[in-house]
KEROMAR-389383 format. One record per residue (C-alpha): residue number from 1; x, y, z. Coordinates in pm, whole numbers, always signed. Example, Ala and Ser with C-alpha at 12.3 -4.5 7.8 and 13.67 -1.06 7.14 Angstrom:
<guvexs>
<kolvo 1; u +1230; v -450; w +780>
<kolvo 2; u +1367; v -106; w +714>
</guvexs>
This chain:
<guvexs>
<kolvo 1; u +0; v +0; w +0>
<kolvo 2; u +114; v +350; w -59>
<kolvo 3; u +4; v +603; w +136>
<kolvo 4; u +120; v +987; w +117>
<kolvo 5; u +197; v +1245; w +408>
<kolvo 6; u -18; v +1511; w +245>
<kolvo 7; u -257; v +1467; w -31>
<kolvo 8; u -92; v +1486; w -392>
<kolvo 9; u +248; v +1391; w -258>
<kolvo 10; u +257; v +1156; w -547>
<kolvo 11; u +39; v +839; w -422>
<kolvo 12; u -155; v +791; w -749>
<kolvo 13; u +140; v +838; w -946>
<kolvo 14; u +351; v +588; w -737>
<kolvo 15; u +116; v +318; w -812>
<kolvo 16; u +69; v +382; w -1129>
<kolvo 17; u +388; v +324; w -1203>
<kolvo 18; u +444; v -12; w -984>
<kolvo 19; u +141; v -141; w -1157>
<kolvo 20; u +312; v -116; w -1518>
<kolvo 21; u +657; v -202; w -1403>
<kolvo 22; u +503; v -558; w -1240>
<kolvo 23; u +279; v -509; w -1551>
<kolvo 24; u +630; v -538; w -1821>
<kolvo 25; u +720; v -821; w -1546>
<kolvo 26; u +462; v -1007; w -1651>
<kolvo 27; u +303; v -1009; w -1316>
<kolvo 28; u -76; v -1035; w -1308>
<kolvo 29; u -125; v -679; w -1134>
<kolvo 30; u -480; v -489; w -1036>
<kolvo 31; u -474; v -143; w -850>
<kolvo 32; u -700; v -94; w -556>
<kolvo 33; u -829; v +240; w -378>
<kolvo 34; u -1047; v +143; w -57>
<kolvo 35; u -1229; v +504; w -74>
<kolvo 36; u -1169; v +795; w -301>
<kolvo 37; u -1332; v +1077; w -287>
<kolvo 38; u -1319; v +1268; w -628>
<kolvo 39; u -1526; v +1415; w -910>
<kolvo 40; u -1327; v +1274; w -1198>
<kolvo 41; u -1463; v +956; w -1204>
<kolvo 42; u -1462; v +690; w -1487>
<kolvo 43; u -1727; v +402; w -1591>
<kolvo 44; u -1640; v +84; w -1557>
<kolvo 45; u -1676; v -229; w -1769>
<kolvo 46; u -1911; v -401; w -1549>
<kolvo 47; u -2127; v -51; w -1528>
<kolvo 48; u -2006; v +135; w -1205>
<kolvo 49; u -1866; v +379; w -1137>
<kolvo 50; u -1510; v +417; w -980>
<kolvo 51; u -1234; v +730; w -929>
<kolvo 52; u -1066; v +845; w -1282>
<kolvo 53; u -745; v +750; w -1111>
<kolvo 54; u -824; v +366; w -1047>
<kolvo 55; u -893; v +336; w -1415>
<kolvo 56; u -602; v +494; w -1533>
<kolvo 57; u -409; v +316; w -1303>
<kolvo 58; u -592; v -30; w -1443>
<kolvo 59; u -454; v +103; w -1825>
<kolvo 60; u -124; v +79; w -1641>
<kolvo 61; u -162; v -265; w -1552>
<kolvo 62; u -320; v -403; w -1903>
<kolvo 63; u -683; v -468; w -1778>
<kolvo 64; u -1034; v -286; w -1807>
<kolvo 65; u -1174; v -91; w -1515>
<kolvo 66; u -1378; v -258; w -1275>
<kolvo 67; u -1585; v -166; w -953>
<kolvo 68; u -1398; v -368; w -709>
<kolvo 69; u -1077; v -107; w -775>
<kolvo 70; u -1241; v +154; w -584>
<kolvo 71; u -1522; v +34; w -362>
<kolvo 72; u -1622; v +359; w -210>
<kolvo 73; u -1632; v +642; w -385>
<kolvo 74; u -1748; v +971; w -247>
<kolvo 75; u -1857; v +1266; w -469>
<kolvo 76; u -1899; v +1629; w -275>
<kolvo 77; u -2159; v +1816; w -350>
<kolvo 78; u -2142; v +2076; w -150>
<kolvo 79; u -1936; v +2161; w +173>
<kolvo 80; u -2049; v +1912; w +416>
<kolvo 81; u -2242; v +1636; w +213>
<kolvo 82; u -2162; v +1419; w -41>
<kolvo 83; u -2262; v +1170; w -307>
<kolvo 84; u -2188; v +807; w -172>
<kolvo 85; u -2104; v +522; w -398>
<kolvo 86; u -2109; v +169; w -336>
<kolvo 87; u -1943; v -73; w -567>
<kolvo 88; u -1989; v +158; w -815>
<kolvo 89; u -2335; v +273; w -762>
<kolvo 90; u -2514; v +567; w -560>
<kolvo 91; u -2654; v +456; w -261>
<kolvo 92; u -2746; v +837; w -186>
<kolvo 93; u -2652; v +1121; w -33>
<kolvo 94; u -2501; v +1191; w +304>
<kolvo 95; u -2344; v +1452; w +522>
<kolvo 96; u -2014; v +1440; w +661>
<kolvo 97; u -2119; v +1347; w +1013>
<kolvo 98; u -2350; v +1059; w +903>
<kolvo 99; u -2139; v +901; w +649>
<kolvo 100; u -1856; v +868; w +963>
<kolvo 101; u -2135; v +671; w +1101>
<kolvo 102; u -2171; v +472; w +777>
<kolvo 103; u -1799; v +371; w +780>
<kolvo 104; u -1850; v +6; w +932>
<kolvo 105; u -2096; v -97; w +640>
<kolvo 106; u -1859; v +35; w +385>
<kolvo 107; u -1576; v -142; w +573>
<kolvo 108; u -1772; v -446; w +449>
<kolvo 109; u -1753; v -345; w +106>
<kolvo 110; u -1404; v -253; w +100>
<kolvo 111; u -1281; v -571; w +240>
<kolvo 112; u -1478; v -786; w -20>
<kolvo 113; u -1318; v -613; w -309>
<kolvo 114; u -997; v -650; w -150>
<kolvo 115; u -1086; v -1032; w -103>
<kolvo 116; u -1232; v -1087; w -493>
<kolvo 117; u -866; v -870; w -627>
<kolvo 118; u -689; v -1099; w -395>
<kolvo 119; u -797; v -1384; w -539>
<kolvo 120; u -787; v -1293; w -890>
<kolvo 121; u -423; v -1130; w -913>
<kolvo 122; u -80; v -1184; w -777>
<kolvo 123; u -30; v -811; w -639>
<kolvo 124; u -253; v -582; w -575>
<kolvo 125; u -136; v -222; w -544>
<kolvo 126; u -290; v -8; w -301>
<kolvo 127; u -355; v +383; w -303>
<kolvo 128; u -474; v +532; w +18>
<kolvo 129; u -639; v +855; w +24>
<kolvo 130; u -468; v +1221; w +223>
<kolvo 131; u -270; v +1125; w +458>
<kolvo 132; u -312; v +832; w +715>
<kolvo 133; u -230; v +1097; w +984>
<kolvo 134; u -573; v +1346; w +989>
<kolvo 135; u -642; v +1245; w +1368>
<kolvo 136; u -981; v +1369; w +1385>
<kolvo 137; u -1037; v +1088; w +1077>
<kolvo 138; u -871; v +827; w +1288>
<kolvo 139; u -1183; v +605; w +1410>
<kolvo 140; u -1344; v +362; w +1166>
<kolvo 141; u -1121; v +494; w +905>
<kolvo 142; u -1108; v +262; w +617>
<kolvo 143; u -872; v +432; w +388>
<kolvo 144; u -539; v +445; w +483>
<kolvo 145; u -414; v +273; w +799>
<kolvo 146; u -722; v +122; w +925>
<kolvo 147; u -727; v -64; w +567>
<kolvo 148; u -401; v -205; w +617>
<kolvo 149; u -445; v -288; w +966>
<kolvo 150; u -757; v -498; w +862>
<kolvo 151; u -578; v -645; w +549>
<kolvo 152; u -238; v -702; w +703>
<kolvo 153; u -114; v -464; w +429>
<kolvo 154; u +240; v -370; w +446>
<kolvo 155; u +287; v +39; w +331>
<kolvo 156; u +543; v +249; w +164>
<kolvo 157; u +550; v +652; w +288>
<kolvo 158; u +590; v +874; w +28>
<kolvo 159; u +602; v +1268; w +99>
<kolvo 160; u +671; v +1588; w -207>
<kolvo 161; u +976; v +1744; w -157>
<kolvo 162; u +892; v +1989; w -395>
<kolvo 163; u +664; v +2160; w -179>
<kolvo 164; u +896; v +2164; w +95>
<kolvo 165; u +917; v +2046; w +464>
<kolvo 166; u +949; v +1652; w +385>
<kolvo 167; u +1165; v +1557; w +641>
<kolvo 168; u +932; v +1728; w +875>
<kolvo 169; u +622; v +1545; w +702>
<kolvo 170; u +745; v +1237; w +703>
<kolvo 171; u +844; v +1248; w +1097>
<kolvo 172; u +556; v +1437; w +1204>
<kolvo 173; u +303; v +1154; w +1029>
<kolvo 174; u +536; v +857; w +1164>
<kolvo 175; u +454; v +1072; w +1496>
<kolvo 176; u +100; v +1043; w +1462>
<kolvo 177; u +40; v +698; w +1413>
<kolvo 178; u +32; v +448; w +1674>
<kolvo 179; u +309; v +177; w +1734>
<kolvo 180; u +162; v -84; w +1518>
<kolvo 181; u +61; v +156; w +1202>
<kolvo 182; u +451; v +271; w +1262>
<kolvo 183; u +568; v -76; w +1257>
<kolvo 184; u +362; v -154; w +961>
<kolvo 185; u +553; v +119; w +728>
<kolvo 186; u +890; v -66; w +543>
<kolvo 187; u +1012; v +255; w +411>
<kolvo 188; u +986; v +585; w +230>
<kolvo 189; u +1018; v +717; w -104>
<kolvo 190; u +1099; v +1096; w -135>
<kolvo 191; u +899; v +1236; w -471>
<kolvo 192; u +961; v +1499; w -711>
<kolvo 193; u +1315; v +1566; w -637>
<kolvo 194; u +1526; v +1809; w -830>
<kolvo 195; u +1925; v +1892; w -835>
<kolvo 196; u +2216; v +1695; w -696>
<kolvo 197; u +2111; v +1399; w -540>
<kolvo 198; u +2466; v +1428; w -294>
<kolvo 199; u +2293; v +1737; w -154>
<kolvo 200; u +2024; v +1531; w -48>
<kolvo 201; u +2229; v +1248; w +103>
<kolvo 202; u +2322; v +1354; w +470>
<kolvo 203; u +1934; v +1375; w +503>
<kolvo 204; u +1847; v +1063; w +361>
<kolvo 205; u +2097; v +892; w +638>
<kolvo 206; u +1961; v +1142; w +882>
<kolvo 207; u +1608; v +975; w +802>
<kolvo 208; u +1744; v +647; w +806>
<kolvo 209; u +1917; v +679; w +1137>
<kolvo 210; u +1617; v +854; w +1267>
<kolvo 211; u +1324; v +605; w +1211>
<kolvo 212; u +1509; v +318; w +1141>
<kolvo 213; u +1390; v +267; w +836>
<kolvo 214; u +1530; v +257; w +472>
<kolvo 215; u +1480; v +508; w +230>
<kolvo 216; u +1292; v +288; w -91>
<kolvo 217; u +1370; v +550; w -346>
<kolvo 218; u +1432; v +917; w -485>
<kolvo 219; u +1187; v +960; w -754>
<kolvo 220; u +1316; v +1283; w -964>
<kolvo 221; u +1068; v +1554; w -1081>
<kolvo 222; u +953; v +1497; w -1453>
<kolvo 223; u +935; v +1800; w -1656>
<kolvo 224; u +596; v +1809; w -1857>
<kolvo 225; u +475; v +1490; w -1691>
<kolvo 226; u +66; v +1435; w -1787>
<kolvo 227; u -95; v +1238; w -1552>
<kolvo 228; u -496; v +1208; w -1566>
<kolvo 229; u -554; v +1403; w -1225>
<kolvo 230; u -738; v +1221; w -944>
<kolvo 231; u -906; v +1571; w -839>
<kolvo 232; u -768; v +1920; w -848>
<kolvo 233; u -735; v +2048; w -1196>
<kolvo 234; u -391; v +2090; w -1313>
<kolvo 235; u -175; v +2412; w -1321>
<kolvo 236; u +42; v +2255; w -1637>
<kolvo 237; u -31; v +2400; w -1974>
<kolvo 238; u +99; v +2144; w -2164>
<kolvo 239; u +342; v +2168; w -2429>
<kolvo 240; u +504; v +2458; w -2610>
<kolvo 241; u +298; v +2526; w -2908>
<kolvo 242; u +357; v +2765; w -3224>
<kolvo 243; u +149; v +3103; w -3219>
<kolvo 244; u -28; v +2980; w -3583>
<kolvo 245; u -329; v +2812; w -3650>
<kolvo 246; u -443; v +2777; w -3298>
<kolvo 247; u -790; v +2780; w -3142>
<kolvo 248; u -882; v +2949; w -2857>
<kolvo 249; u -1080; v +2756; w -2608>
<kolvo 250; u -1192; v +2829; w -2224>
<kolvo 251; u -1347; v +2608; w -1963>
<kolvo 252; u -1496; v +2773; w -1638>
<kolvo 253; u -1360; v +2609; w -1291>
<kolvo 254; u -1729; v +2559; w -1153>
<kolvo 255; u -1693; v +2534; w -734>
<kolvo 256; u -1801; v +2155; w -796>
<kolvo 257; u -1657; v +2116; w -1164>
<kolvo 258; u -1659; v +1683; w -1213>
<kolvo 259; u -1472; v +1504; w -1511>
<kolvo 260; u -1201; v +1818; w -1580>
<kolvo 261; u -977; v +1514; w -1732>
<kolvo 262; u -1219; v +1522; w -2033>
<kolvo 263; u -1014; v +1871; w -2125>
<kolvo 264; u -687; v +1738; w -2098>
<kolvo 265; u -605; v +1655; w -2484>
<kolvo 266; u -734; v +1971; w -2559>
<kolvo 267; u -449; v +2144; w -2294>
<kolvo 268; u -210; v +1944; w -2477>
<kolvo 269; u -351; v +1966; w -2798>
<kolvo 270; u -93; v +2163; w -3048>
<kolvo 271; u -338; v +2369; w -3225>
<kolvo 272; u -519; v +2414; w -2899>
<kolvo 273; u -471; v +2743; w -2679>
<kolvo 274; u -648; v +2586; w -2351>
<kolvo 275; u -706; v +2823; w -2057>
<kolvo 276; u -930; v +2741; w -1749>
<kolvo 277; u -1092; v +3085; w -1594>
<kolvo 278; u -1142; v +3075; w -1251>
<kolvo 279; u -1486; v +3254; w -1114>
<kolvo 280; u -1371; v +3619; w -1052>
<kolvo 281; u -1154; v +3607; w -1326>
<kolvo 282; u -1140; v +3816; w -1596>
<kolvo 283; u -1372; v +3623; w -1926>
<kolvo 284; u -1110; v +3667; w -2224>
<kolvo 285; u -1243; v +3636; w -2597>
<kolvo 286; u -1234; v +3273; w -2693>
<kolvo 287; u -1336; v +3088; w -3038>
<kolvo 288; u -1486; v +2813; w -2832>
<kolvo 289; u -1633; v +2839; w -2457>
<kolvo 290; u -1675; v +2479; w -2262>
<kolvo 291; u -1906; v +2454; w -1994>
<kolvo 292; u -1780; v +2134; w -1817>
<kolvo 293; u -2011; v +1896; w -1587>
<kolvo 294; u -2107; v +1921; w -1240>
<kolvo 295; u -2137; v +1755; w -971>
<kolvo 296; u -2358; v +2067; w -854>
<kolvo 297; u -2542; v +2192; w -1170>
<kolvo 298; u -2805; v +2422; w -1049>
<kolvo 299; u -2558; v +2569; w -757>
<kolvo 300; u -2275; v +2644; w -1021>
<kolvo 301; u -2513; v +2733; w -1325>
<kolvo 302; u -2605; v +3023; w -1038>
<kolvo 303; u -2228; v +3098; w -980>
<kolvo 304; u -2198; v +3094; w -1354>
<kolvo 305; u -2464; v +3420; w -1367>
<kolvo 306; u -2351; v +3618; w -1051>
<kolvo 307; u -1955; v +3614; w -1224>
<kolvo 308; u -2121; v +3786; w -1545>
<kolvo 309; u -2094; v +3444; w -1738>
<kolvo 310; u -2405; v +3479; w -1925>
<kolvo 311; u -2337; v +3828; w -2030>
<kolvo 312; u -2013; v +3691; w -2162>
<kolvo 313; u -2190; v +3411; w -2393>
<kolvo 314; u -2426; v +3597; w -2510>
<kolvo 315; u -2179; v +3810; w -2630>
<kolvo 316; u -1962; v +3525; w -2725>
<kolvo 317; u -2198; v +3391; w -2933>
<kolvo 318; u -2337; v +3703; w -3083>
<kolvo 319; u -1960; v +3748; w -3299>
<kolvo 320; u -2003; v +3422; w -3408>
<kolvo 321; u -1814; v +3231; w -3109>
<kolvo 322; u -1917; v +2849; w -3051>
<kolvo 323; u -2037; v +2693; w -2699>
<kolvo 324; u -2012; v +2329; w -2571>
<kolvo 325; u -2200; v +2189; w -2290>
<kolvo 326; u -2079; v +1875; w -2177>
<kolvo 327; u -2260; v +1641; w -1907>
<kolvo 328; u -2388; v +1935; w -1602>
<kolvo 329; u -2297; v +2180; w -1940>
<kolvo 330; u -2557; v +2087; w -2130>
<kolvo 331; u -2796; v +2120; w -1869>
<kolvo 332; u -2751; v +2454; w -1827>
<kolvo 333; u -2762; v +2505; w -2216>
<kolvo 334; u -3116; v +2462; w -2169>
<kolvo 335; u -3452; v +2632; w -2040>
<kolvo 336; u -3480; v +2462; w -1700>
<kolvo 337; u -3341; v +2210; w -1464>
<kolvo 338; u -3585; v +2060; w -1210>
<kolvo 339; u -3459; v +1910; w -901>
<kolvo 340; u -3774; v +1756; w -729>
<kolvo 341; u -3619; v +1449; w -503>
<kolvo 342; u -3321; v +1678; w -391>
<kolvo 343; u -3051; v +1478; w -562>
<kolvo 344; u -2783; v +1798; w -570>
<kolvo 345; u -2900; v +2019; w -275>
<kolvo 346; u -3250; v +2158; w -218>
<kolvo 347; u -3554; v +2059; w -464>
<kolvo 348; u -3700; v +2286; w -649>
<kolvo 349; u -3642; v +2413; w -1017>
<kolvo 350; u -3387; v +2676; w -1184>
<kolvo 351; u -3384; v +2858; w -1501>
<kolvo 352; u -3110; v +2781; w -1745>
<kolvo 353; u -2919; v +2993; w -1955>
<kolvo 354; u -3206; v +2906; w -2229>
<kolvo 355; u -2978; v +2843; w -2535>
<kolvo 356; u -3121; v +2508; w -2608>
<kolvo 357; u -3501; v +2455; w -2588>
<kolvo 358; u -3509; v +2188; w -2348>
<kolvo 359; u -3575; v +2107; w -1972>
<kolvo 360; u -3376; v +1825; w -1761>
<kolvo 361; u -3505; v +1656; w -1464>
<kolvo 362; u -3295; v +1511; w -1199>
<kolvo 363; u -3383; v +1134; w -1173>
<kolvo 364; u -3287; v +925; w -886>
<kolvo 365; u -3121; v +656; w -1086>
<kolvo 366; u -2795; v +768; w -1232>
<kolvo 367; u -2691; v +676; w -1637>
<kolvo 368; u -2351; v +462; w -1648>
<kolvo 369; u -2238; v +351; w -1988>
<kolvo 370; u -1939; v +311; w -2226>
<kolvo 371; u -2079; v +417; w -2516>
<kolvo 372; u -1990; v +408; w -2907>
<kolvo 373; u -2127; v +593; w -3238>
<kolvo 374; u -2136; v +899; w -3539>
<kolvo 375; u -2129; v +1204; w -3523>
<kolvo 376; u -2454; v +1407; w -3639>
<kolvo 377; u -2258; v +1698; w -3757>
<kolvo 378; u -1899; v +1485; w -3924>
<kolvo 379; u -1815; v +1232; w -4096>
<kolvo 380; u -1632; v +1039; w -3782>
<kolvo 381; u -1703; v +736; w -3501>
<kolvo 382; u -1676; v +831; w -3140>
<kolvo 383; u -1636; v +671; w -2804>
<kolvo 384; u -1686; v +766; w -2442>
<kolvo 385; u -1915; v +726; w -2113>
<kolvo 386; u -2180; v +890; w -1992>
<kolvo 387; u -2204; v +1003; w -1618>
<kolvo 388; u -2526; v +1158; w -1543>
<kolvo 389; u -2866; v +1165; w -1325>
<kolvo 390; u -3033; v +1408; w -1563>
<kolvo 391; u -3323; v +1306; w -1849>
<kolvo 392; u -3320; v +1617; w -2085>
<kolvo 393; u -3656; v +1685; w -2296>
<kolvo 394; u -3721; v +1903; w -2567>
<kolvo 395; u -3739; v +2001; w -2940>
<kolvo 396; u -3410; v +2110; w -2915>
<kolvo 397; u -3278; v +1726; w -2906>
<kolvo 398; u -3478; v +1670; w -3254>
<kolvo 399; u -3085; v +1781; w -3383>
<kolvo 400; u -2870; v +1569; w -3200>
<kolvo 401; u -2464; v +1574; w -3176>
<kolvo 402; u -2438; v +1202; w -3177>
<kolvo 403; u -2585; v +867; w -3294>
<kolvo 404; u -2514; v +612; w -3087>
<kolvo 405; u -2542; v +241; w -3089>
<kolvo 406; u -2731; v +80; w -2820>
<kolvo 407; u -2667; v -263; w -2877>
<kolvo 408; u -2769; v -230; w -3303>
<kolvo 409; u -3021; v +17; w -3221>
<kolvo 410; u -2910; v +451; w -3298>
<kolvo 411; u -3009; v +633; w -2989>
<kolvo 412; u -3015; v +1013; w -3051>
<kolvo 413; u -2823; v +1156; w -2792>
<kolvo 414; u -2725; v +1609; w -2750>
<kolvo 415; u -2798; v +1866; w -2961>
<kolvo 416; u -2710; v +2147; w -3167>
<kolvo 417; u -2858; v +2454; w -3232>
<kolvo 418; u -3032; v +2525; w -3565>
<kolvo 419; u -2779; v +2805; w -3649>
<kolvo 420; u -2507; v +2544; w -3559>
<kolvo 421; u -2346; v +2763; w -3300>
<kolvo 422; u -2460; v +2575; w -2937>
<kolvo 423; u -2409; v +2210; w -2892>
<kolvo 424; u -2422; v +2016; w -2570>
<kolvo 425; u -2385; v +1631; w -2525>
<kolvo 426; u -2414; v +1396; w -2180>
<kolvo 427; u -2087; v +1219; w -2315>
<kolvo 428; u -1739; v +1237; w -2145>
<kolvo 429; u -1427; v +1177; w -2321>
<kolvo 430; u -1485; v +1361; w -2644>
<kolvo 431; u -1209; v +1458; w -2691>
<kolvo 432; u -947; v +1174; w -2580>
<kolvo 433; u -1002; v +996; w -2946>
<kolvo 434; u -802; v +1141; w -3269>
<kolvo 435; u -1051; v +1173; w -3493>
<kolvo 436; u -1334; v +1277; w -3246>
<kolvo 437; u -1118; v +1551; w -3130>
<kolvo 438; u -1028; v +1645; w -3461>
<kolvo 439; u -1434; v +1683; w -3534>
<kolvo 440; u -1467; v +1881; w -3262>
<kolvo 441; u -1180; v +2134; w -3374>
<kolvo 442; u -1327; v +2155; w -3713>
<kolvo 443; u -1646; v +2237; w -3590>
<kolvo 444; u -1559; v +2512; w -3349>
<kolvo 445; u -1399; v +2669; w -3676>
<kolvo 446; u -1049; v +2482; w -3688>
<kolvo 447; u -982; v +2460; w -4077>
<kolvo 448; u -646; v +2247; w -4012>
<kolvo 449; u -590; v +2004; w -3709>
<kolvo 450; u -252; v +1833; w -3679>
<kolvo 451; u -258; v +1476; w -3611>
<kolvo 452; u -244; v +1422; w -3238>
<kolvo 453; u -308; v +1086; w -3045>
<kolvo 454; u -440; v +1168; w -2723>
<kolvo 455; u -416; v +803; w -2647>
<kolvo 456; u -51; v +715; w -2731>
<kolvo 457; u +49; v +1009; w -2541>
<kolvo 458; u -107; v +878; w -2209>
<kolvo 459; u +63; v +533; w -2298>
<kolvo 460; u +392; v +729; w -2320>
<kolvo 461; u +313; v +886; w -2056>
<kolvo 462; u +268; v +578; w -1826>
<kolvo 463; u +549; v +389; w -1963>
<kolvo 464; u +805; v +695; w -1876>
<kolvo 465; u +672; v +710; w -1537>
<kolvo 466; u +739; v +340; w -1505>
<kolvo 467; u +1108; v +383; w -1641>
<kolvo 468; u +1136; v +628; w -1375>
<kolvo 469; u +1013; v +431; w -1086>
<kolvo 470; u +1217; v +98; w -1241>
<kolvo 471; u +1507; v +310; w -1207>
<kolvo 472; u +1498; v +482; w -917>
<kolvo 473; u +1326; v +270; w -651>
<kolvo 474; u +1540; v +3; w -470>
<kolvo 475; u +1363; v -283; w -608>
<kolvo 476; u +1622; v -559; w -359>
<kolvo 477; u +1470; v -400; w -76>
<kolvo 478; u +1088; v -419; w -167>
<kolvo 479; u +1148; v -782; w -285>
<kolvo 480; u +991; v -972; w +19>
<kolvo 481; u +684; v -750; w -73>
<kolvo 482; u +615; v -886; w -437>
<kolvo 483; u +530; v -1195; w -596>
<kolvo 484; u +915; v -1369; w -647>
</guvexs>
């Protein structure tokens, strides 16, 4: 198990990269995340519903998604309460205080999954969640050391000296944890370094000498690394790109944006100039404006108004600018969103920003499905998932974006506006496909997209974080720890 002194230290990453170096091995290898809590979430292949990171972290190992990877996963949607998931489907909602109280039934759940990977694979990688040192988290906690403690689960430490302080993190946490959780942790691995590795090396036996226990590994800091995010939305732009024949595209952070990843191969797209806005923040002139999902719809659409948003479209699309709605999006494309059980905060009902003549009502039962199909509006096949508790109505989905295939039967499925400027779809991933991405492009107003796999990147991408790992972990001294 890895678990991290502060949250991003590097624990997704870590395992990531385990998973496809036992992966190359030709170890059978599954990743495993007891409880993640996270609006970038991914469907799975037996139709849950798991963290984004779990199923990136499954590409790693060479094997489809599946529920059992991430057996609770918790969705905020708001400050105190959150959406909880069970094996990869919503049981309901629940504050803070009474999903604490929940803890010993989702214990249960945990430790089957656990119990089904077990049997299935020869390792089984583990990500816990924060840090296993939040005391006032201690008691029935299920995702870092009382997991381990229950599944006998020996754990690797790993703390971001980038952001400074790691000595002090990684002695303060060994601090805060009780003999046995102490006893339980066979080393540490130091993340993100940068410089002269002998400058580091009086701490390291310093460490060593301290605790007692060995340093695993130095992992240095990769330049332009790309990483699906498990949560927070990523400061990297991507790579340098050429000043010509780019398109200009902006995404809103919502408060409760969900799926952000579905933007990444624009960010890194080279005829793509990608910039996320934060509310408050000044609303630059754009080609193409993306509202993303939500986890939140009617409680960001709201935000979306008071920060002059809808001034800003209407303007937008008045010079001939294009909008996307994707998922929570394309809800607010349209003339209303009803809320009658509650399922995002208080019921009631909310205009939209009345682009797309069409209503959506929060259901209680929430859509999960890898889906394929056409494009409506080009001449190319698409593939992605769709995430959502909303059923939209209206004339305006008499032009759907998409056909897709439900089993041999086309499903209509978005919309675009009659003069071709608004469209809106429930489908994530658009853009992680070549030539779906490249439709896109073209029809925000793109005459020339450069081929760009979105796909082989990521595969790069995993494969030099695994070289790194490979090289730079002491492999000897975590050998009693893997399958021989």
């Amino acid at each position: 198990m890895v678990q991290g002194t502060t949250s991003d230290a590097g624990k997704s990453t870590l395992v990531a990269g385990i998973c496809r170096v036992l992966y190359r091995r030709g170890v059978k290898v599954a990743p495993f995340k007891p409880q993640n809590m996270a609006l970038n979430s991914a469907v799975t292949t037996d139709g849950g519903e798991i963290g984004r990171a779990q199923a990136v972290q499954a590409q790693a190992c060479g094997i489809a998604p599946h529920t059992d990877m991430n057996p609770v996963l918790l969705k905020p949607n708001s400050d105190t309460g959150c959406q909880v998931i069970i094996h990869g489907q919503v049981i309901g909602n629940q504050e803070a205080a009474a999903y604490h109280d929940y803890k010993k039934t989702a214990m249960e759940a945990v430790m089957s999954s656990w119990q089904r990977l077990s049997q299935q694979y020869q390792a089984v990688i583990v990500e816990g969640a924060g840090s296993p040192a939040e005391i006032n988290l201690r008691e029935g906690d299920i995702a870092n050391m009382g997991f381990a403690e229950a599944a006998d689960c020996p754990v690797i430490l790993i703390a971001d000296i980038d952001r400074g302080g790691v000595f002090a993190h990684i002695i303060g946490t060994l601090a805060l944890l009780s003999a046995s959780e102490q006893n339980r942790i066979v080393g540490f691995v130091i993340n993100r370094f940068r410089g002269d590795i002998a400058l580091l090396q009086s701490g390291l036996d310093w460490l060593e000498e301290e605790t007692g226990k060995p340093v695993l590994g130095v992992l240095p800091y990769l330049h332009n690394f790309h990483l699906e995010a498990e949560d927070a939305i990523s400061n990297q732009r991507g790579q340098d790109k050429a000043s010509e024949n780019k398109l200009k595209v902006i995404v809103p952070v919502l408060p409760h944006i969900s799926n952000h990843t579905d933007f990444d191969a624009l960010r890194l797209h080279p005829n793509v100039d990608f910039h996320y806005i934060k509310m408050g923040d000044y609303i630059p002139k754009a080609d193409l404006i993306i509202l993303p999902g939500s986890k939140n719809v009617c409680r960001d659409m709201q935000y979306l108004k008071e920060h002059g948003w809808g001034r800003a479209l209407t303007n937008h699309v008045r010079y001939g600018g294009k909008v996307l709605g994707v998922c929570g999006g394309f809800q607010m494309l349209g003339v209303a969103i009803q809320d009658p059980y509650g399922i995002e905060g208080e019921a009631g009902a909310h205009d939209g920003f009345g682009w797309l003549m069409m209503e959506t009502t929060l259901e209680k039962k929430k859509q999960l499905k890898q889906v394929i199909g056409q494009f409506s509006f080009a001449d190319a096949a698409m593939t992605g998932y769709e995430i959502h508790m909303g059923v939209s109505v209206g004339p305006a989905l008499s032009r759907p974006a998409i056909m897709l295939d439900d089993g041999g039967m086309l499903r209509a499925e978005g919309a675009i506006s009659d003069d071709n400027q608004i469209a809106g779809t429930y489908v994530h991933g658009l853009f992680d496909h070549s030539s779906a991405c490249e439709a896109w492009l073209k029809w925000a107003g793109l005459e020339q997209v450069e081929d760009f796999d979105y796909e082989q990147i990521r595969e790069q991408e995993i494969n030099r974080l695994a070289d790194s790992v490979e090289t730079h972990l002491d492999w000897d001294k975590l050998a009693d720890y893997l399958p021989k």
